[in-house]
C-alpha positions in Angstrom: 102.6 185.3 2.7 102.9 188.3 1.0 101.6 188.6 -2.6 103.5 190.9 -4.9 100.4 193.3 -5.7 99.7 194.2 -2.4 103.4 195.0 -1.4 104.7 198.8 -2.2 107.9 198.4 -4.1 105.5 196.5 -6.5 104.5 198.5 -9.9 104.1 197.1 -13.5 105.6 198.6 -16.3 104.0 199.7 -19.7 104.7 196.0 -21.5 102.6 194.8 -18.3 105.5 193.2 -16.8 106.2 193.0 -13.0 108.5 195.5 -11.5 110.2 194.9 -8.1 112.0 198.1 -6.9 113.0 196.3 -4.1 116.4 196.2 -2.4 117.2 192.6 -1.5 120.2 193.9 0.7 117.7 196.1 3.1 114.1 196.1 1.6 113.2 192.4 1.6 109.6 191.8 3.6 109.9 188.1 3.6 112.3 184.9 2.5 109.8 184.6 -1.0 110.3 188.0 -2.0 113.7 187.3 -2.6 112.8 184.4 -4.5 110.6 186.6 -6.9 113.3 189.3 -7.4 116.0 186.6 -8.1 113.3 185.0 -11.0 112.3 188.9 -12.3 116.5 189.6 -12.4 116.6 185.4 -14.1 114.2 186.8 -16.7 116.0 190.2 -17.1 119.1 188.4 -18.2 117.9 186.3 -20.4 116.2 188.8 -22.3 119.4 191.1 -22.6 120.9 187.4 -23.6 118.9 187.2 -26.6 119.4 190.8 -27.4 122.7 190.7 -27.2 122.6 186.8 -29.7 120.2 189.1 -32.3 122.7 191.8 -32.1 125.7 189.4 -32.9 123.9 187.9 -35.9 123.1 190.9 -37.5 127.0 192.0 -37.4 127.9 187.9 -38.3 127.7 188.7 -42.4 129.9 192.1 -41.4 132.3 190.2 -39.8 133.0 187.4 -42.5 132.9 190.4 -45.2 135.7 192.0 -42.5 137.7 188.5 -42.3 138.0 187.9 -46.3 139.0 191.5 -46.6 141.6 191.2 -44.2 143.0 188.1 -44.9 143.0 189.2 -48.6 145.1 192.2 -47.3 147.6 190.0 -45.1 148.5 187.6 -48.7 149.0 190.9 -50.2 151.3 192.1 -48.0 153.1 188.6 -47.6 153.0 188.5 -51.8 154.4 191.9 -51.3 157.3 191.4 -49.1 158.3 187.9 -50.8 161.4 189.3 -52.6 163.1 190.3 -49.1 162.7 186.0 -48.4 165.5 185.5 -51.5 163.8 182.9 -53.5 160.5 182.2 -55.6 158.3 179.5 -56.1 159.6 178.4 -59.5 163.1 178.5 -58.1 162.2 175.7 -55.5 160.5 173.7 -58.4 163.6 174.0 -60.1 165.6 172.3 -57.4 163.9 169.5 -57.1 164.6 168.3 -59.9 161.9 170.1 -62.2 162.5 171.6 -65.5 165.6 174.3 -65.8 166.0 177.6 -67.7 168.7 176.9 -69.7 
């Protein structure tokens, strides 16, 4: 078998990790390489995984702050557009058999 080191699309980058600039379609030397790549790509996503979670709960406070404020806006509106419905609150209070304003 062939170990990593010795093979040519093998480099390390500058955080020491291992590199495969392999092609697993054309440039595979043997069955095991393409084991290797598929951990290295395993480890690549997991790392963009957690990037992408840290990313997500630095905008998580921004996007509650974004939620009040819009559901804030949306009962303002509705508060807003109440008189179009014909009646109010106290009116339905009144109905039911709650104090009148005679």
């Amino acid at each position: 078998m062939l170990r990593c080191e010795d093979c040519e699309y093998f480099r390390r980058d500058a955080a020491g990790r291992s590199v495969l600039t392999c092609d697993p379609f054309a440039s595979i030397k043997e069955p095991e390489c393409l084991q290797k790549w598929q951990v290295l790509r395993l480890g690549d996503l997991a790392r963009s995984y957690e990037a992408m979670l840290e990313m997500y709960r630095r905008l998580a406070p921004l996007q509650e702050r974004m939620f009040k404020h819009m559901e804030r806006e949306l009962d303002d509106a509705e508060d807003a557009e109440s008189w179009k419905l014909g009646y109010d609150e106290d009116e339905e209070t009144d109905d039911k058999g709650g104090s009148s304003r005679l």
